[in-house]
N, C-alpha and C positions, 0 to 999 in steps of 0.2 A: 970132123966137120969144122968149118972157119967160122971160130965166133962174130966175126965183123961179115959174113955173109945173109945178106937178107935170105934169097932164093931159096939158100938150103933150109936154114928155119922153117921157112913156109913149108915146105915139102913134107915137114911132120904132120902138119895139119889136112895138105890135100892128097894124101896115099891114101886115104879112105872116104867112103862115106857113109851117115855123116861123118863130121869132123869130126865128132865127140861125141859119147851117149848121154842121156838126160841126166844131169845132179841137180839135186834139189836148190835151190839159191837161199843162203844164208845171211840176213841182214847183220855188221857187225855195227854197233853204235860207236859212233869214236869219240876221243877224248875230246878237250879243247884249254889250250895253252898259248898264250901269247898272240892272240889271233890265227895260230894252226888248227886244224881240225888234226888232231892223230890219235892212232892206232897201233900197239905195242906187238910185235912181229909175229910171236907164238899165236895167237889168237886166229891170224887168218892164216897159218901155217896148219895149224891144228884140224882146223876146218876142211881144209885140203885134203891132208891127210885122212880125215876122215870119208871123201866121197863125196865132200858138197863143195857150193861155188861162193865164196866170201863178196859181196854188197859192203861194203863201208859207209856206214847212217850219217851225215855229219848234223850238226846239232842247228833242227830247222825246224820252224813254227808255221811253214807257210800251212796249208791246207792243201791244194794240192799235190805238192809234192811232199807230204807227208803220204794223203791216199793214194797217191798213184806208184809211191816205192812198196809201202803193205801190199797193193795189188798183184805185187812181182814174188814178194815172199813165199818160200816155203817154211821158214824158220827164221827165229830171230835172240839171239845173242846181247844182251844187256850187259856191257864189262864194266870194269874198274874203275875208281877214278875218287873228287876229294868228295866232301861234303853234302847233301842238302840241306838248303835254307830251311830250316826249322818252321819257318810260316808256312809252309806248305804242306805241314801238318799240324795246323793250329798251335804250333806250340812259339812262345821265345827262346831266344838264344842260349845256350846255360855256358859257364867259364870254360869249359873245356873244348866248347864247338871248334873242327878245324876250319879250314879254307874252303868255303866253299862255293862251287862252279857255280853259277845262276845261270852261264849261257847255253847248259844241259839241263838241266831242271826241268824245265816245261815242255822243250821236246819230246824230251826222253817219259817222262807222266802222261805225253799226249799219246805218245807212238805205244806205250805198254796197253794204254786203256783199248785204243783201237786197234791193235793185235789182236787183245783178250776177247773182244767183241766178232773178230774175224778169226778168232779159233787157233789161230797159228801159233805151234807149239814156241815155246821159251825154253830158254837156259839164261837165269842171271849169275854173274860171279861179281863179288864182294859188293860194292857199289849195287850193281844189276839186282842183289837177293832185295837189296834196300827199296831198291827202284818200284819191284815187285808189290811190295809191303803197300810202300809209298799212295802206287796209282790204285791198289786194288782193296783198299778198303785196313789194312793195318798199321802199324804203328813202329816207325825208329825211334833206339833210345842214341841218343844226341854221343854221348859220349859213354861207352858200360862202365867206366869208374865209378857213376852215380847211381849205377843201376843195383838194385837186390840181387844177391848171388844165388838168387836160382831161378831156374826156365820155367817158361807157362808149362812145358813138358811134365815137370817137374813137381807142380804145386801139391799140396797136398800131403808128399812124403815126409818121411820122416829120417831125415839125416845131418849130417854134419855141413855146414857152410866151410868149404875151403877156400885159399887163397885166391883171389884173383889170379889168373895166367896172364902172360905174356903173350898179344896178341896183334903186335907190330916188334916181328922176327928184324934180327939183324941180319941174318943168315940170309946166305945166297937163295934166289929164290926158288932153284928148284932141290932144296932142301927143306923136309918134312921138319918143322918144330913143336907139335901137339897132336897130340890121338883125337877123332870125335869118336861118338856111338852113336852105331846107325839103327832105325828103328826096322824091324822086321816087317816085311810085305811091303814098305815101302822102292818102290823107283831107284833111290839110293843101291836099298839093299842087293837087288835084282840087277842094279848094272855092276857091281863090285862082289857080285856072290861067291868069285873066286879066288880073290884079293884080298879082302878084310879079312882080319884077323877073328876069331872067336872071342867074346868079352870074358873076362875073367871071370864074372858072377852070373855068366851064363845069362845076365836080365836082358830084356830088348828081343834079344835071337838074330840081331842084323849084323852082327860084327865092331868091329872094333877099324879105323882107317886112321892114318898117320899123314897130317897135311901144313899144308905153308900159312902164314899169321901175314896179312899185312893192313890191318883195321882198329880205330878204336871205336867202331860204331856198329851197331847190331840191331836186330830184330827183336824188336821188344816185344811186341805182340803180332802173329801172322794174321790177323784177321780171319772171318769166315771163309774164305774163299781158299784159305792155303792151312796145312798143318806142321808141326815140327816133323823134322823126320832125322836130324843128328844131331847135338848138341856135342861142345866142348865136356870135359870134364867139371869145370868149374859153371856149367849151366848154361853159358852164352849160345844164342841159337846160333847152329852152322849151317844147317837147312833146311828151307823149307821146300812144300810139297802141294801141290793142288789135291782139295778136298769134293771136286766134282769132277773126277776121271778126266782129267783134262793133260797132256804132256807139258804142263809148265811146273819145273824146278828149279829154284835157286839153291845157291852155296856162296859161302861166305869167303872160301879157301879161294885160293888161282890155279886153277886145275892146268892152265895151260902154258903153266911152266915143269908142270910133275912128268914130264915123259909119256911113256907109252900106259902110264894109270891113270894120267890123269885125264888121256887122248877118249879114255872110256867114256866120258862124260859127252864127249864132242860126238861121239859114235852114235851115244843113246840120240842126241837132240837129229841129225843127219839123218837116222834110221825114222825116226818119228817125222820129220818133215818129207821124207819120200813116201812115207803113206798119207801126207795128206794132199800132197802134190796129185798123187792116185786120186784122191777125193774128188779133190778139185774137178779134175779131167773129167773125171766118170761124171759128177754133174753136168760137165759143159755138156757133155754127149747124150744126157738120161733127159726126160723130164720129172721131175717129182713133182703129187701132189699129193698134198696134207688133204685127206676128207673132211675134215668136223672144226670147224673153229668160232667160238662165241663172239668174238671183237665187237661185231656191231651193238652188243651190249652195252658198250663203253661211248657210245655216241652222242647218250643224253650229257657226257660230261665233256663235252667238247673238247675229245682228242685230236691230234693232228695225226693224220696219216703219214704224211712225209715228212713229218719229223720221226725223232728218235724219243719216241714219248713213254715214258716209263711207268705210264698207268696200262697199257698195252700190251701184249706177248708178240701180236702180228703188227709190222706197220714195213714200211718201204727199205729203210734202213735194215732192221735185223731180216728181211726177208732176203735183201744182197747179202748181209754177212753171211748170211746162212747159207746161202746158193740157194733158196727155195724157189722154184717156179711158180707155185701155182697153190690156191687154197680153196676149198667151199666154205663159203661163210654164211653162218646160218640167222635167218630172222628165229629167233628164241622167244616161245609164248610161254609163260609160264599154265599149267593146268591152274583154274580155280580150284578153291575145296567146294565138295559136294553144296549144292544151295546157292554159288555166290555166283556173281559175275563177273568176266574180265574183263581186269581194269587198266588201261594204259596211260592214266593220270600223271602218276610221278615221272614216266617215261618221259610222255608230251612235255611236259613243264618245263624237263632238263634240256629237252631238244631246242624249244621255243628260245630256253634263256641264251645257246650258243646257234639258233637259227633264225635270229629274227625275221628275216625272209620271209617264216613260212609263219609268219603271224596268224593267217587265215584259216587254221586247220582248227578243227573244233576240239575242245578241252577233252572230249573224249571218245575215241576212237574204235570202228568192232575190230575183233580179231585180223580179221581181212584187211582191212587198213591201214591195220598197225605194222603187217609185215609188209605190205607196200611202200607205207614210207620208210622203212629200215632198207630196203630195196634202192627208193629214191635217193636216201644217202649216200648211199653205195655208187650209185653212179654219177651222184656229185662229185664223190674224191675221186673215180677215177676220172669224169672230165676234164678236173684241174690238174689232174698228172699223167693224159694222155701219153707223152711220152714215152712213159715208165710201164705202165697197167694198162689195164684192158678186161673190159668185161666177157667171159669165153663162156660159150652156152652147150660146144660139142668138141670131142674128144678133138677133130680138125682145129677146132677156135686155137684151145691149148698149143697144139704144135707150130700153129701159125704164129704164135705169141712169142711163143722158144725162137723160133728161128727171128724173129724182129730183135730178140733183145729185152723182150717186156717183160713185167710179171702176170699172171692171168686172177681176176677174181672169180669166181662161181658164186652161184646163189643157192641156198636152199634153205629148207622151213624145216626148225624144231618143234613140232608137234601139230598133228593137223588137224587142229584147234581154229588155226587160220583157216580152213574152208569155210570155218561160220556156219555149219550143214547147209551147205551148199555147193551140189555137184558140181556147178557152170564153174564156179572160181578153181577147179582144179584146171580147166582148158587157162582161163585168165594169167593163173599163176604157171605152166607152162607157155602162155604169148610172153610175161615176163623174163621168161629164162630159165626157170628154176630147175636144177636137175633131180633132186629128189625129196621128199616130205618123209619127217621122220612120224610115225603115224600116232604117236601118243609122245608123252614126254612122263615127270611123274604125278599121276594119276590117270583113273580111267575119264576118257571120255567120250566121245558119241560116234567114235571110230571102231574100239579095241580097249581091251584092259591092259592095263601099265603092269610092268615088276612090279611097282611099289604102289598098286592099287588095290580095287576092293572088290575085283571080281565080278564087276554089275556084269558084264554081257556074257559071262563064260567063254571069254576068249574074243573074236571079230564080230562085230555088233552087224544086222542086215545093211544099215547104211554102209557102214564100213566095208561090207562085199563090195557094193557099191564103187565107193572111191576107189578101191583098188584096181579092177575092172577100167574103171575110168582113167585112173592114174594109168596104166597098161595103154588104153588107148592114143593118150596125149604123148606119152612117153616120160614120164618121170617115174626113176627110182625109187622103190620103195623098199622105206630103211625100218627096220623093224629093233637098232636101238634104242633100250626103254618099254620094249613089250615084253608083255609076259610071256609065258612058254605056249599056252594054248593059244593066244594071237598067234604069236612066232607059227607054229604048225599050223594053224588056219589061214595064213597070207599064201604062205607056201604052199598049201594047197590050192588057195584060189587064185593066185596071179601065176599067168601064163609068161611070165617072163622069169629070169630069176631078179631075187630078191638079195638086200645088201646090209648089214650091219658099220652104216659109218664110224661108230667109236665103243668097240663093246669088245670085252676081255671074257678069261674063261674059267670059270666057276670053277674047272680043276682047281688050278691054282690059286682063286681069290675066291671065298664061298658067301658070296651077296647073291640074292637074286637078279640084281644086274647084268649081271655076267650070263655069259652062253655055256650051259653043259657040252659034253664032248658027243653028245647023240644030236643036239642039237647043232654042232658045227659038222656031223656029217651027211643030214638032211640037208642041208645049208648046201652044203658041198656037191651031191647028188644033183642038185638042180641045178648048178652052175653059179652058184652065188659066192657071194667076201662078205668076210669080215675083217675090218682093219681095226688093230691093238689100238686102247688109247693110252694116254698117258695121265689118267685122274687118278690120285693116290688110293682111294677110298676102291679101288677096281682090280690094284696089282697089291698091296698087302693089307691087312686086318690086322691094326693094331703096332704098326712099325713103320718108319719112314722108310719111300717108295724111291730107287734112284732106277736109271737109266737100264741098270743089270734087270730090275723087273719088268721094266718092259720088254726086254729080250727076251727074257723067260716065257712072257705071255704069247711073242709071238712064235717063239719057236715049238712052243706046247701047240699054238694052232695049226702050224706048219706039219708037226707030225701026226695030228690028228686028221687034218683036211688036204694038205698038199700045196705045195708050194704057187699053185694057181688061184687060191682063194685066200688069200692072205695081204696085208697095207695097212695103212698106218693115219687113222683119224686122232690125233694129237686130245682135241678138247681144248687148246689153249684159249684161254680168257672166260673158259668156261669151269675153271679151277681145275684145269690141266695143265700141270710142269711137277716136273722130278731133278733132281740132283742131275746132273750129268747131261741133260735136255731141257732147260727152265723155259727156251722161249726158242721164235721161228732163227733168229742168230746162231742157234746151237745145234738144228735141224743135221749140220752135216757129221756131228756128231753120231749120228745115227749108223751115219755111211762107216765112217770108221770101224764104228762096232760089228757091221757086217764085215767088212771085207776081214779084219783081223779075225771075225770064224770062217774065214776061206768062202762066204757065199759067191758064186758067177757074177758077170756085170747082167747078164740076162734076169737072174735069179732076184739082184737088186732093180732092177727096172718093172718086175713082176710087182715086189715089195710096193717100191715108191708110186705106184698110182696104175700099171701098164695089168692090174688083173680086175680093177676097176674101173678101168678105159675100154674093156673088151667087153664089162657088162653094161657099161653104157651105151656105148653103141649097139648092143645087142637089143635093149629098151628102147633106146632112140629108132631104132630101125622098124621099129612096131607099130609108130604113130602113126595115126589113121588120119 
């Protein structure tokens, strides 16, 4: 073929269709010199080679062409290059500081932050591990001659301080000048399992790797968010590793001059971006909704929805990052204890201090009331962000919402406390919208006996037949997390529809009374009903910190108890529900992940995310009289 011919060129590209199959798209950050933006060859060679499509980042502060390249990402690449400015970790300058970029600095801290926030897996090298540290909460030491010779990995032991290394090689670069060790079960160890060497003293268990030096600057502390996972001989960290299941890994080496070992690294990040690329997709095509979430809680302190407000778990922002569609947000009554009465006082106050508007509302409010104006708020912010949100009351609202582009809010009531004993407000609170009333919360009250009550009615109280009955007629859901077990079998037997557990886990594995027995999730089951896992620590372990793997656990234990049709996923967030690996709705697609990597169907995830909960609502909805 004649190199100076267009036609024929072309002709590679149109003998098929499509042109090309899908590769993940790889953002690479480039350097910048002399007014250049550049990019050192190997890097977007490597990436190639790997399977994926190389994006070159050049070094930009705008906003939206910051968000609108992350949009395109499957992966993102943080490479090499001099310095940061020490101010941008509270620190001053020390004598040894090199040259360093300012015109990368704050791109590169903006573009890490909001990756980390949108999920997209990372790979940093030398600079990149820095970058890492930098935006996500740890600490560079400015120059390691000053630094103590030995790793956070490290502290504690008892050994000899050796020499400083030599950690700006003269050697060509893709020759190895220092061993690290890598930490076992680590990402590290797992991409090079075949490659490292065995350590001499057998400690660690991840091997031993031989790599290229071109830094006098290191990872002095990873922060919470990342852990060591190989260090130099002489202590310097070589890399770090995400400590909430997340595929972000730096290294400190230049892997992408070492050949076909060091191509391994480029492999791992490729392979990790084409399953979140799947992610991606699969949300565009699903709808998810989260059942159970507290947020309105947070309303007396004057949050912002459409901001990115960090007293919050749900808000507009991490609900994009998240790809989440759709939520039920519940007005939250707390039970009084036996004798008192409930009181919405501190509520009200906080509402008045960021509502003056609603000056007119009296200092104290009945139950009924109170979940009204929780209500009222509610479609205050979605007024003001029309655009975005939408109040959705039936399974149709939801899909109509998906298809515009929106997010969807739901409503419902923790604890039916808020009827006030009074039948007429269950039709009230279904002209509202509500899709379901949880029918206690903790304690008993004039409905049912609570888990964590004291037994007054021996299970559903006359009134309580009542509601339920009534609830059946209106069409709202009845959620019987937070009831006891004798409630639980007496809803189920009195409501003609089935019944739903929005945020409750399973006594097998977690033994609180909270939790559903496995007889009790197949009465559940029998009738047509769900229960969706939540994610409150106090639900999935007893006495040990709760991540992401536990709630897998809980749901997968329901799934083989009950079947893959009576199973979702009510979070609890802001209702002191988040775990490691899932903390808030930003991380939601986190979830997807962990499914698809145990081979679940997109059918099977669409069951999960809300679609066997959409079948029992319309099945209630379809009832109303």
């Amino acid at each position: 073929m004649s190199h100076f011919n267009l036609e024929a060129h072309l002709n590679r590209f149109y003998v098929r269709f499509p042109e090309a199959d899908h590769q993940p798209i790889i953002g690479i950050t480039a350097n910048y010199t002399n007014g250049d933006a550049t990019l050192r060859e190997p890097y977007y060679e490597q990436v190639v080679k790997a399977g994926g499509t190389p994006l070159i980042i050049p070094p930009l502060t705008d906003e939206a062409a910051i968000i609108n390249t992350l949009d395109h990402l499957d992966g993102l690449i943080l490479t090499g290059g001099g310095d940061y400015n020490p101010l941008w970790g509270g620190e001053e300058p020390c004598s040894d500081l090199g040259s360093i970029n300012s015109k990368r600095d704050l791109p590169e801290l903006l573009l890490t932050r909001l990756a980390y926030h949108r999920q997209i897996p990372m790979l940093g090298i030398c600079r990149g591990i820095q970058t890492l540290a930098m935006a996500l909460g740890g600490k560079v030491e400015q120059d390691i001659s000053h630094s103590v010779n030995v790793s956070s990995a490290e502290k504690g032991k008892e050994r000899p301080v050796m020499p400083r290394l030599k950690h700006s090689q003269d050697a060509d670069r893709s020759e190895a000048t220092h061993s690290v060790n890598i930490l076992s079960g680590s990402y590290l160890a797992e991409i090079y399992s075949h490659t490292a060497l065995p350590t001499a003293s057998g400690e660690g268990g991840g091997g031993v790797l031989y790599v290229n030096s071109f830094h006098h600057q290191a990872v002095a502390d990873p922060g919470v968010r990342f852990h060591v996972t190989a260090t130099a001989p002489d202590g310097v960290v070589e890399a770090i590793e995400s400590t909430e299941f997340k595929p972000i890994l730096g290294v400190q080496w230049h892997p992408e001059w070492l050949g076909d070992e060091g191509g391994l690294l480029f492999r791992w990040l490729v392979g990790r971006a084409q399953n979140f690329y799947v992610a991606k997709r699969l949300h565009d095509r699903i709808l998810t909704l989260d059942t159970h979430c507290d947020t309105p809680m947070f309303f007396p302190q004057g949050v912002r929805f459409d901001e990115r407000d960090p007293r919050i778990l749900y808000d507009l922002h991490k609900m994009t990052e998240g790809r989440q569609d759709a939520v039920i947000m519940v007005a939250y009554l707390p039970q009084p204890k036996l004798g008192e009465q409930f009181s919405s006082k501190v509520d009200i106050a906080g509402i008045l201090k960021h509502n003056p508007q609603l000056k007119d509302i009296t200092p104290q409010l009945s139950p009924t009331e109170y979940a009204d104006l929780i209500f009222d708020k509610l479609e205050q912010i979605v007024d003001k962000n029309s655009r975005y949100i939408s109040i959705a009351r039936t399974p149709v609202d939801l899909y109509e919402d998906k298809r515009k582009g929106r997010k969807s809010i739901m409503f419902g009531i923790e604890n039916g406390l808020a009827l006030n004993h009074d039948l007429s407000n269950v039709r009230h609170f279904a002209q509202r919208g509500v899709v379901y009333i949880t029918l206690c919360h903790n304690g008993d009250n004039d409905i049912c006996d609570s888990a964590r009550g004291s037994n007054m009615h021996q299970g559903v109280s006359q009134f309580g037949e009542k509601v339920i009955r009534r609830m059946n007629d209106e069409g709202i859901m009845v959620d019987l997390s937070h009831a006891s077990e004798k409630s639980f079998y007496d809803a189920l037997e009195i409501s003609r529809t089935p019944i739903v557990c929005s945020h409750s886990n399973s006594r097998a594995l977690c033994d609180v009374p909270r939790n559903l027995t496995d007889d009790q999730m197949r009465a559940l089951a029998r009738k047509g009903g769900v229960a969706h896992t939540t994610l409150y620590k106090g639900f999935l372990r007893k006495g040990a910190e709760a991540t992401i793997h536990d709630v897998i656990a809980h749901l997968e234990h329901a799934i083989d108890v009950m079947g893959i049709d009576h199973v979702g996923i009510g979070t609890d967030f802001d209702g002191d529900g988040t775990v490691r690996g899932c903390a808030d709705a930003s991380e939601l697609i986190n979830f997807t992940l962990h499914l698809l990597r145990r081979k679940y169907s997109e059918q099977d995830i669409v069951k999960i995310w809300g679609g066997n909960w959409l079948r029992v609502m319309s099945m209630v909805q379809g009832e109303r009289r």
